[in-house]
N, C-alpha and C positions, 0 to 999 in steps of 0.2 A: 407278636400276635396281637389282634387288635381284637376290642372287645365283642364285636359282631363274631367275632371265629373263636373267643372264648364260651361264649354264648352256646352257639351252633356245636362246638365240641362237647359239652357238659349235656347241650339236649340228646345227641348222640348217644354217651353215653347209658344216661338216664334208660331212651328207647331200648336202645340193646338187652337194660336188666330187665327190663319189665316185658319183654318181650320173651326173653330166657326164662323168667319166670310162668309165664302164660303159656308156655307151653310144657314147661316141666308139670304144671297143674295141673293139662288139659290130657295130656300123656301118662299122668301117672307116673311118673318115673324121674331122678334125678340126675338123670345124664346129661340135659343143657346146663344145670345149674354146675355141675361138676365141669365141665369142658368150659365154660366162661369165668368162673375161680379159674381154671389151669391158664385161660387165658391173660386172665389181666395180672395174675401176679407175673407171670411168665415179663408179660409187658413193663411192669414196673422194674421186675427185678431186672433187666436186659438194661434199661435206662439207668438204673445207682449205678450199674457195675461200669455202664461207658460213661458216668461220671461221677467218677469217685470224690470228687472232694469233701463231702461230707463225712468221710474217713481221715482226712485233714484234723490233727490236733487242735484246738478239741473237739475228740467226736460231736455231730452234730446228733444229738440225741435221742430227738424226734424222725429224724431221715435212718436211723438203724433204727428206733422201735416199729418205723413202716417197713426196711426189710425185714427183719423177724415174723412180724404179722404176714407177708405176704408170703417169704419163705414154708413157712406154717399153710397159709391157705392152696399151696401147689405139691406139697407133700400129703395133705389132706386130700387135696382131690385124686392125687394116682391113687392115693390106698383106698379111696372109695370107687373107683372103676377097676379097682382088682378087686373087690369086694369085702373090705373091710366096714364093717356095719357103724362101729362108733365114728368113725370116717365118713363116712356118709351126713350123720347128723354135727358132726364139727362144720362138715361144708356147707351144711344149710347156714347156721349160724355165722359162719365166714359170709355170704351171700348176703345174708342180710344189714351185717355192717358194709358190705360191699355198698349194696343198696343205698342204706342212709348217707353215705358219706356222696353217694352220689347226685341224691334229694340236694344235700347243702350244697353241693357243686353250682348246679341248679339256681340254689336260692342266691349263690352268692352272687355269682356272673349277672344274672336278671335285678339285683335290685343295689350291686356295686357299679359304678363306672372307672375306670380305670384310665390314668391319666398316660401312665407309660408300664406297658406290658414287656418284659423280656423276653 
């Protein structure tokens, strides 16, 4: 991956929440912000699982504490489109660490260059 397509993937990103966001606002309702939680942990977790080596002794600690978090944010989003109320406001809050972690994506790609990308 080179840094023009880490770039261009994190702006991506970014567009998508803010976009999810802008419309769950403009609608009234948390159903994009729920469906793009179900999205991207779906996303991430499909990725640890076809590659597990962070389950490799010693656990990698940081790559399980991001399944657990995202675990959490895809279990949060079904119970909050079957309509579990405390669900609903776990998934905003899930959302918006979505968000920020997405901002730093952002910040890092645009003001890091990277010499060799894997």
């Amino acid at each position: 991956m080179t840094n023009i397509q880490l770039t261009l993937a994190t702006l991506l990103i970014l567009a998508a929440h803010l976009a999810t966001l802008t419309a769950a606002v403009l609608k009234r309702t948390s159903i994009p912000i729920l469906w793009l939680n179900l999205a991207v942990a779906s996303v991430v977790l499909i990725y640890l699982a076809l590659h597990p080596r962070w389950l490799a002794a010693p656990v990698d600690g940081q790559m399980a504490g991001l399944a657990v978090f995202e675990a959490v944010s895809a279990l949060a989003a079904v119970m909050a489109l079957r309509g579990v109320r405390l669900a609903g406001a776990v998934s905003w809050g899930l959302f918006g660490v979505h968000l920020l972690a997405s901002i730093a994506a952002v910040a890092f790609a645009l003001l890091f260059r990277i010499t060799r990308l894997i």
